[in-house]
C-alpha positions as CSV (number, residue, x, y, z in Angstrom):
1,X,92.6,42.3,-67.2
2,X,90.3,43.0,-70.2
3,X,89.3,40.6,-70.1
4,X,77.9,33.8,-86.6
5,X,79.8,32.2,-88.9
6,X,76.8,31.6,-90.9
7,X,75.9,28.0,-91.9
8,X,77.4,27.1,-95.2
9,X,75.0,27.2,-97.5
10,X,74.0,24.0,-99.7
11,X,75.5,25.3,-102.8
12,X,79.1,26.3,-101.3
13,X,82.1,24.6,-103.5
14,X,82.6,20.9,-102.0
15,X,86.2,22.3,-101.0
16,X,84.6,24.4,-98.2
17,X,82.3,21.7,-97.5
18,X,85.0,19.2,-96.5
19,X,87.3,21.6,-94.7
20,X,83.9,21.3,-92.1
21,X,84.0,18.7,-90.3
22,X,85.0,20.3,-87.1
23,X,81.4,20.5,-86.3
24,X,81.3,24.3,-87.3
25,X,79.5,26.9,-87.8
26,X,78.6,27.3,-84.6
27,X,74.8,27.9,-83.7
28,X,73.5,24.9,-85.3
29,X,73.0,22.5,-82.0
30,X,68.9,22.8,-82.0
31,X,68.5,25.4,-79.2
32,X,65.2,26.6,-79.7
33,X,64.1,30.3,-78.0
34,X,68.0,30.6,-77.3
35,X,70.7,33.8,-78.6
36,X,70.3,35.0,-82.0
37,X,73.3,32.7,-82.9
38,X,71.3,29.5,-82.4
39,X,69.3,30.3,-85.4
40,X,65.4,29.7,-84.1
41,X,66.2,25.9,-82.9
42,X,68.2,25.0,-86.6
43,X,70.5,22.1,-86.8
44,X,72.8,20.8,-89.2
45,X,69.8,19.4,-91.1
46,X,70.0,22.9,-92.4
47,X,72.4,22.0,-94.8
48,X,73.1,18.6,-94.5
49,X,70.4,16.0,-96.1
50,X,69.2,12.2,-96.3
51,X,68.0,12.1,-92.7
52,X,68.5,9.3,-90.2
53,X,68.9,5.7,-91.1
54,X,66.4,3.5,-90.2
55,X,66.0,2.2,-86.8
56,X,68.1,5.2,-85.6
57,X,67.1,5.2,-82.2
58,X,70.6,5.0,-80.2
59,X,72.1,6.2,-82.7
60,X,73.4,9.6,-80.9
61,X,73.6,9.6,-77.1
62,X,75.1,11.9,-74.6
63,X,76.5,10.2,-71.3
64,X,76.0,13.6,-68.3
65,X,75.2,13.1,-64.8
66,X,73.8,15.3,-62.1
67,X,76.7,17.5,-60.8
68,X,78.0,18.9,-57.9
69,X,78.2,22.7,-57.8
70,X,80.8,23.8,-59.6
71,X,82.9,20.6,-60.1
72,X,84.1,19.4,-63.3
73,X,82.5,16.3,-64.8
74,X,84.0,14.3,-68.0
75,X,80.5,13.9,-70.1
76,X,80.6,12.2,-73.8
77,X,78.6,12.3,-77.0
78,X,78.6,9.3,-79.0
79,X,77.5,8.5,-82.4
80,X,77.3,5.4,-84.4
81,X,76.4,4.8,-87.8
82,X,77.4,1.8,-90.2
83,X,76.7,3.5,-93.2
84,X,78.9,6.8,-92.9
85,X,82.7,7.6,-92.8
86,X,82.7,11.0,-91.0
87,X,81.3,12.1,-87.9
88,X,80.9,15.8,-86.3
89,X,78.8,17.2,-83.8
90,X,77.9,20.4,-81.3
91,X,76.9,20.8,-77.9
92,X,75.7,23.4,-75.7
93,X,74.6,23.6,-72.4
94,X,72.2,26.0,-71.2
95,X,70.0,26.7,-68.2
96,X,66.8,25.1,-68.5
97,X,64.9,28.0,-67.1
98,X,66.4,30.6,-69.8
99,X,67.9,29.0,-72.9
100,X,69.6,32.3,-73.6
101,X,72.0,32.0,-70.3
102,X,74.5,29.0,-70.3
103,X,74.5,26.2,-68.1
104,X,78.3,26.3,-67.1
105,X,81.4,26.6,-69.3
106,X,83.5,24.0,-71.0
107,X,87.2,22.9,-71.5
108,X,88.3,22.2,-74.6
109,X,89.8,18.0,-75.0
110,X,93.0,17.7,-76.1
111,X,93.1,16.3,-79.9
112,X,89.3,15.9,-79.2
113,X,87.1,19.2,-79.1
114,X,87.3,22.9,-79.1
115,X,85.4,25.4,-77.1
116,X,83.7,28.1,-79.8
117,X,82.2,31.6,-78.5
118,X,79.0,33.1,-80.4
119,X,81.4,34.8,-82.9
120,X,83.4,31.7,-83.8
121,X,86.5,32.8,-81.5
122,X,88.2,30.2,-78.9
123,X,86.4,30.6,-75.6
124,X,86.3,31.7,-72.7
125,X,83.4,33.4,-73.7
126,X,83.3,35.9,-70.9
127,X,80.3,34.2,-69.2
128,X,78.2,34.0,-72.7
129,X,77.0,30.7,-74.2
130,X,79.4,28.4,-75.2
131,X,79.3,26.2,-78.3
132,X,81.8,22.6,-77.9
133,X,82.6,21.3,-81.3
134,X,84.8,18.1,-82.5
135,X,88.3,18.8,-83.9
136,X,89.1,17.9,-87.7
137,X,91.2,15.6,-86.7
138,X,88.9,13.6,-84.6
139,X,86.1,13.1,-87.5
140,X,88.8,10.8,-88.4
141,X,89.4,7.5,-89.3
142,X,86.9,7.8,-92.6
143,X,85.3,4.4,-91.5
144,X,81.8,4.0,-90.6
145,X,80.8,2.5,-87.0
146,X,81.0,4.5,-83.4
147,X,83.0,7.6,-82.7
148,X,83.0,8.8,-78.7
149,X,84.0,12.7,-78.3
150,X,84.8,13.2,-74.5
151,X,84.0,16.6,-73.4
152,X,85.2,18.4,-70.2
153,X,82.5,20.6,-68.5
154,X,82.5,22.8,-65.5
155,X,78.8,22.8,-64.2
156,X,77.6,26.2,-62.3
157,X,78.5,26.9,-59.0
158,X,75.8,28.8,-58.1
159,X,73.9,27.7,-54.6
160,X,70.2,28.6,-56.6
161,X,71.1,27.5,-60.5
162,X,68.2,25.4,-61.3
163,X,68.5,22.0,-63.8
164,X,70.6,22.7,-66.9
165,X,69.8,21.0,-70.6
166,X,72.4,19.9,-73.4
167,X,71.3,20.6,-76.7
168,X,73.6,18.4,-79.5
169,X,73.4,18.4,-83.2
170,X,76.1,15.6,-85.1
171,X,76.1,14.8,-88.7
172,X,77.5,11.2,-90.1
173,X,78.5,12.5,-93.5
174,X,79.7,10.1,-96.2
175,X,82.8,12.1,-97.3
176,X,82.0,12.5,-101.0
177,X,82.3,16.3,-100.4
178,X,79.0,17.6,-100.5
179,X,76.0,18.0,-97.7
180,X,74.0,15.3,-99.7
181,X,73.4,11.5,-98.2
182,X,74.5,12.9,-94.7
183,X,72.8,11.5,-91.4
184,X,71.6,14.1,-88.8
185,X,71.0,13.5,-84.9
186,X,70.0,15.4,-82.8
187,X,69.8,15.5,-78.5
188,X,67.5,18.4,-77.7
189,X,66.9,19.2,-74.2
190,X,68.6,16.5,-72.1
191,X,68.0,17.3,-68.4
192,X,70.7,17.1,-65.3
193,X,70.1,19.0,-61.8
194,X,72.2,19.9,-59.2
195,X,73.2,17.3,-56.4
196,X,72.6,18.6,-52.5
197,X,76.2,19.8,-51.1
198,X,78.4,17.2,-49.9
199,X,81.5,18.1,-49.3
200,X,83.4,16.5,-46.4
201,X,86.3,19.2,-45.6
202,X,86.9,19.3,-43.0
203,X,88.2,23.2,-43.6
204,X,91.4,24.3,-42.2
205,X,93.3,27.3,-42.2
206,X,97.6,26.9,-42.9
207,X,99.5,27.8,-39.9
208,X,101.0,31.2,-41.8
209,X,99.6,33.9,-43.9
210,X,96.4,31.8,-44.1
211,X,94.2,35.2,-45.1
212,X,96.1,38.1,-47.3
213,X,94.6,40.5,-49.9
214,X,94.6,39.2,-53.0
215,X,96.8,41.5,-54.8
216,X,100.4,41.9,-53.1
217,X,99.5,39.2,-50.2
218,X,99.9,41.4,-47.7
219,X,98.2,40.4,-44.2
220,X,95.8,43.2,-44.2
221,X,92.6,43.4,-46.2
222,X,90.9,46.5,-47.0
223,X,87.5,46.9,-46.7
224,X,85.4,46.1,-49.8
225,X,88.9,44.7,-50.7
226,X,89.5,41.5,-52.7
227,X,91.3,38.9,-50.5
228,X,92.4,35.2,-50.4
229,X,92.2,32.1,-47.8
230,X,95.2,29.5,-48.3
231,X,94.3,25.8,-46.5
232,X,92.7,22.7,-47.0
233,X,89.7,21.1,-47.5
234,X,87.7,24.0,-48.6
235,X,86.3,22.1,-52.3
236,X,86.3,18.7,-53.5
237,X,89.1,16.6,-53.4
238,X,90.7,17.1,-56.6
239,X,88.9,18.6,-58.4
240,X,89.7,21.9,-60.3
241,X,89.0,25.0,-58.9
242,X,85.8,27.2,-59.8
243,X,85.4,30.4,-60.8
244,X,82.1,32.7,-60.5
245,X,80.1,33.7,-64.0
246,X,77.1,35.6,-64.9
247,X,75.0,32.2,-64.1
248,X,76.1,32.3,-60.5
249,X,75.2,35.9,-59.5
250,X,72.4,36.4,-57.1
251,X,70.3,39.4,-58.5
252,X,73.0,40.6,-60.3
253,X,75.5,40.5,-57.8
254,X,78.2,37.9,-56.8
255,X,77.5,34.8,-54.4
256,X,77.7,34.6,-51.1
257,X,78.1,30.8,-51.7
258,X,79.5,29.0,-54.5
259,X,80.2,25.3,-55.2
260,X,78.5,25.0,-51.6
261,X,80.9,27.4,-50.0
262,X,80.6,30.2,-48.2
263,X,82.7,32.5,-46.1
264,X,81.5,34.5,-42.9
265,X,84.1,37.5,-42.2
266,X,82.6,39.0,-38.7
267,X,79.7,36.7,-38.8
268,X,78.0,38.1,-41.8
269,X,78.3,36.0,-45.4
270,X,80.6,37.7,-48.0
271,X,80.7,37.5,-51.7
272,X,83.3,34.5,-52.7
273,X,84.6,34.2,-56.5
274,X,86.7,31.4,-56.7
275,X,87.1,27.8,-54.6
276,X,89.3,24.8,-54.7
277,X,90.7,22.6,-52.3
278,X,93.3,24.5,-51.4
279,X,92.2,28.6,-51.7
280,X,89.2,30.7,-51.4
281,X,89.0,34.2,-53.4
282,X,86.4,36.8,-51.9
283,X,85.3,40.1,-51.1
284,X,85.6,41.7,-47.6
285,X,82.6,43.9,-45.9
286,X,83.6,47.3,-44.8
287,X,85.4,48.5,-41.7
288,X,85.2,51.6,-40.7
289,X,88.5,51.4,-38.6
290,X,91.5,49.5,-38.4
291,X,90.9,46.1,-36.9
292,X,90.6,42.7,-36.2
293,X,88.2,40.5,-39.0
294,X,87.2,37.0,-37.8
295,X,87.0,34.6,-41.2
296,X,85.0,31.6,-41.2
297,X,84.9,28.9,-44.1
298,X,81.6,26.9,-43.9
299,X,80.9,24.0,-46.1
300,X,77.5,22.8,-47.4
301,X,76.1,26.2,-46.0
302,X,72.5,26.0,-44.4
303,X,72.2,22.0,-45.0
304,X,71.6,19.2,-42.5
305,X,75.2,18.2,-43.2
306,X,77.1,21.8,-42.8
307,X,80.4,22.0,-41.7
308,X,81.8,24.9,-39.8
309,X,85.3,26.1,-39.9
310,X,87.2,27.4,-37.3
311,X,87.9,31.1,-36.8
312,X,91.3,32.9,-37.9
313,X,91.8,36.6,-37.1
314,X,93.1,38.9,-39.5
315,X,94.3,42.5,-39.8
316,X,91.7,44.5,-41.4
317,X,91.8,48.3,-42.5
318,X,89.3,50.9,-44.4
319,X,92.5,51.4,-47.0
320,X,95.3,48.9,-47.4
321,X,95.8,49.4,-51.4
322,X,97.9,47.0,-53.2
323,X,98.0,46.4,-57.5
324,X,97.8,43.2,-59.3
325,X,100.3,41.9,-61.2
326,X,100.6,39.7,-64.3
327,X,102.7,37.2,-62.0
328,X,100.0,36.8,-60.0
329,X,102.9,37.2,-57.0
330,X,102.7,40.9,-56.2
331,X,105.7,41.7,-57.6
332,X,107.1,42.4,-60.9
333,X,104.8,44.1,-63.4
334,X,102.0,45.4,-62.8
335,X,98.8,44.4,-64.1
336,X,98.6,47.2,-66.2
337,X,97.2,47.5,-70.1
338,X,98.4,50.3,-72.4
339,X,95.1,52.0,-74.1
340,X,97.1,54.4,-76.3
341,X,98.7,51.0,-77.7
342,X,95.8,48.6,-77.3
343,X,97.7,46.0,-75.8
344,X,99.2,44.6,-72.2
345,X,102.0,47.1,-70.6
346,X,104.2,44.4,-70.0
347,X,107.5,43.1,-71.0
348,X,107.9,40.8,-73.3
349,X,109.5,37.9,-71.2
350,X,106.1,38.6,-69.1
351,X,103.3,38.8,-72.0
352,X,104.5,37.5,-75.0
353,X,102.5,40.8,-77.0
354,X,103.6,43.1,-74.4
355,X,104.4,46.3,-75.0
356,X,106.2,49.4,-73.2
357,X,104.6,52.9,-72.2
358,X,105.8,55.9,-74.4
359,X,105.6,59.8,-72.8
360,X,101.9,60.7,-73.6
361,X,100.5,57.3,-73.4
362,X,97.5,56.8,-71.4
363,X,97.6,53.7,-69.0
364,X,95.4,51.9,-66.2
365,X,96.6,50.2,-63.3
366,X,94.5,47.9,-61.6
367,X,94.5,47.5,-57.8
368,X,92.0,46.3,-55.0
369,X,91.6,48.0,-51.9
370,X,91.4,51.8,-52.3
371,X,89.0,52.2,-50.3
372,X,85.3,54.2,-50.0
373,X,84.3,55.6,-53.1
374,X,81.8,58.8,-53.7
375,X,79.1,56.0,-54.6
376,X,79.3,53.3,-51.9
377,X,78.9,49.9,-53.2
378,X,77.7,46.9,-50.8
379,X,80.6,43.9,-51.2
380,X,79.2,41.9,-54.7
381,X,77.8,45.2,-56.5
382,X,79.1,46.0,-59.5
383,X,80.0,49.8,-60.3
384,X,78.2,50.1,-63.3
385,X,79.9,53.3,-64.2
386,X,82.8,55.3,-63.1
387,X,83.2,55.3,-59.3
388,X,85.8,57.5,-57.9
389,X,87.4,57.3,-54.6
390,X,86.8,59.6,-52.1
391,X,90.1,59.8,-49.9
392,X,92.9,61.8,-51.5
393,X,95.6,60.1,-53.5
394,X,98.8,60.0,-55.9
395,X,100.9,58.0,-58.1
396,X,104.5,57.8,-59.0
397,X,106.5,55.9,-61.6
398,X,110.0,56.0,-61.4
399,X,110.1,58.4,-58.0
400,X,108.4,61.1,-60.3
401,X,105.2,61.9,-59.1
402,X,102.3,62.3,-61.8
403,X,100.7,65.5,-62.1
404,X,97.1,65.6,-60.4
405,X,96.0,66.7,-63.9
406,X,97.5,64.1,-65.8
407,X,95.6,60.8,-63.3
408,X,92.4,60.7,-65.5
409,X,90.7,58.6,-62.6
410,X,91.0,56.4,-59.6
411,X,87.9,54.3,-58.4
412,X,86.2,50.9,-59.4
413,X,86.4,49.6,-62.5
414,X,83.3,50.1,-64.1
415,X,81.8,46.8,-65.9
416,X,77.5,47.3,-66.9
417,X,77.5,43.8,-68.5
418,X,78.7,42.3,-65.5
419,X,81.3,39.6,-67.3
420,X,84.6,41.4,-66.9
421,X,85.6,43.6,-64.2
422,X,84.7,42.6,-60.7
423,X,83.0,44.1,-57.2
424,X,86.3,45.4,-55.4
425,X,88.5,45.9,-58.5
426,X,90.1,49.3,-58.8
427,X,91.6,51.0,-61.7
428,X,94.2,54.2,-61.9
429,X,93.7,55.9,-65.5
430,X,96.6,58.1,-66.5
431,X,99.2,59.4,-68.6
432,X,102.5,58.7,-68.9
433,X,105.2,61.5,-68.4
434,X,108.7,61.6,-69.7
435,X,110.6,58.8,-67.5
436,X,114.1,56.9,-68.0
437,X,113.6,53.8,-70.8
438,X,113.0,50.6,-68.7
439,X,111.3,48.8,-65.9
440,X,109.9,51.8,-63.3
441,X,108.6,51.3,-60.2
442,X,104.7,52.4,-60.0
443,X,103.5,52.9,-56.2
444,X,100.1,54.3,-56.0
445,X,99.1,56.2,-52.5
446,X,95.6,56.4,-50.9
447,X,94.7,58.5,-47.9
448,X,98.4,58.2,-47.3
449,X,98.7,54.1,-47.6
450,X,100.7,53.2,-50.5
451,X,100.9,50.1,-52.8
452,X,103.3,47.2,-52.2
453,X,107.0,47.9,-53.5
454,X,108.7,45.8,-56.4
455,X,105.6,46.3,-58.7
456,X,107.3,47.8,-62.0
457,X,105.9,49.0,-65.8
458,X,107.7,49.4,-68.8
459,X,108.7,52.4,-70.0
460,X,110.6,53.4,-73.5
């Protein structure tokens, strides 16, 4: 749930310089008022000299297309040079209105490219920029002529995202081992918008359990709560599934629509996080009683070609909670992450660096639907700091109940950046008493409405 390499300079040993030709460091793609890591606009021409070839127009060109909100598109770079053996290049994509924010995220190709974060790590970059480079492998064969990297994007999903640029940097080196007779190109800027919402649906619900939380997938949501809707139609055909970022929040909040989605619960539009074809992810409003919450999928919201869902009822509480789980099933461990250790409390059949609680270890559990907290949040707000709940609660692990003193804190989970908790998640902080070695059951109580069973952490 927890979610620059500086450039080599000129006069580094020629063994460093060849073991670069996966288009790294990252930074170096030309993105000029961008994050310190782009370096004030620099490009591989940093390092790398003798220029273009003559008549090098063509010689670099990327192949994009104006997307549709949040679906993935297959875009290329290709470069060709008759001269050079070894080809590399970097892309980024950015929003054209703030260079510093980027313009969707990226997949990395298999055998092809690799997604880099500003520190040089594999993304996801948590909603930061994101930096594609070419494989080693794929500089390959050292003959000269055209090289075609295909590149995976996901585009923003946002409904008020404006046009996003591509900034690429590629180098045709000669492979004598050294940054000397090398040919730079360089993309800066390259334009695509968004296209206006066309999705077809039509929406439908599935006959059973067609709204749940989104937790244990249990048929009530909580208010503020994080749920799920399970049908058809609801994206574009095929396509993969898209999750909010940072780019898609509306003043700083989530969406109410996202790849030209939205969802009505009681009329009203409610923050949505996730969309495919198949299953919505959002956030419920508040009730202030038990009852009945009418949930509408609309599609192409507020256009001349908007599409209306029908209506399915579901339960709908002011406390239902439930805990994640690393299944992603409600059952089986929780979702749970061991701060004493610094690692996932999980087996490891589960999470492969998993680790087991010891007596004295401090712990959080992380949940949805606990409920009003002492600083109310509208659905989509982010608790910027700690947010306890207000109604009274307790926790057990292994039928012994924790001592009030020993649960640190129940409420939101804070998140000030914005790129790693979410509106709606909860977290239980506390510390782990003496308990029998193995999996224990963890049930967590608010105003007296407890957790789903079957959710276990590992004790030693």
């Amino acid at each position: 749930m927890r979610t620059l390499v500086l450039f080599l300079a000129c006069s580094v040993a020629p063994v460093l310089l060849r073991a670069n030709v996966d288009g790294t460091p990252v930074g170096y793609a030309g993105v000029p008022d961008g994050v310190p890591t782009d370096h004030n606009g620099a490009t591989c021409a940093s390092c790398h000299t003798g220029g273009p070839p003559p008549n090098a127009a063509g010689r670099i060109t990327l192949s994009v297309t104006n997307f549709s909100p949040g679906v993935q598109q297959n875009i290329s770079v290709q470069i060709t040079d008759t001269q050079e053996r070894l080809f590399a290049f970097q892309l980024t994509a950015r929003l054209a209105s703030d260079h510093t924010q980027s313009g969707g995220t990226f997949v990395p190709t298999p055998n092809q490219t690799q997604v880099l974060c500003t520190n040089g790590l594999p993304g996801p970059c948590g909603g930061g920029v994101e930096y594609v480079t070419n494989l080693a492998a794929a500089a390959q064969p050292l003959t000269p002529g055209t090289r075609t990297f295909t590149i995976i994007w996901n585009p923003p999903g946002g409904s008020e995202v404006g046009p996003v640029v591509f900034f690429v940097a590629a180098v045709a080196a000669n492979g004598d081992g050294t940054p000397l007779g090398d040919h730079v190109y360089q993309i800066s800027g390259q334009q695509v918008s968004a296209s206006p919402c066309s999705l077809t649906g039509p929406p439908a619900f599935d006959s059973i359990g067609a709204v749940e939380d989104a937790a244990a997938f249990r048929p009530t949501i909580a208010a503020n709560g994080l749920f799920t809707i399970k049908g058809s139609g609801f994206f574009a055909a095929g396509a993969p599934g898209y999750s909010a970022t940072i780019t898609d929040l509306e003043n700083g909040d989530w969406p109410t629509e996202l790849g030209c989605v939205s969802v009505l619960v009681n009329g009203t539009p409610t923050p949505v996080y996730y969309v495919s074809d198949l299953q919505i992810y959002a956030q419920a409003p508040n009730f202030s009683a038990s009852e009945g919450a009418d949930v509408q999928v609309i599609l192409n919201p507020g256009a001349a070609n908007e599409i209306m869902g029908p209506v399915y009822t579901a339960s709908a509480a002011p406390v239902a909670p439930t805990l994640f789980t690393f299944s992603q099933t409600g059952a089986g461990n929780a979702a749970a992450f061991d701060a004493t250790k610094n690692a996932d409390l999980a087996d490891t059949s589960v999470v492969a660096t998993g680790v087991s609680a010891s007596p004295g270890d401090l712990i959080e559990l992380f949940g949805t639907g606990f409920g009003q907290t002492v600083d109310p949040l509208a659905p989509g707000q982010f608790a910027l700091s700690l947010d306890p709940v207000v109604n009274p609660f307790s926790v057990t692990i292994g039928g012994v109940k924790i001592p009030s003193d020993d649960i640190l804190y129940v409420g939101l989970a804070p998140d000030p950046t914005r790129q790693n908790n979410a509106p709606g998640l909860y977290v239980v902080v506390l510390v782990v008493p003496k308990l029998p070695a193995g999996d224990q059951q963890v049930t967590v109580t608010v105003a007296n409405s407890s957790t789903q069973g079957q959710v276990t952490v590992p004790i030693q």
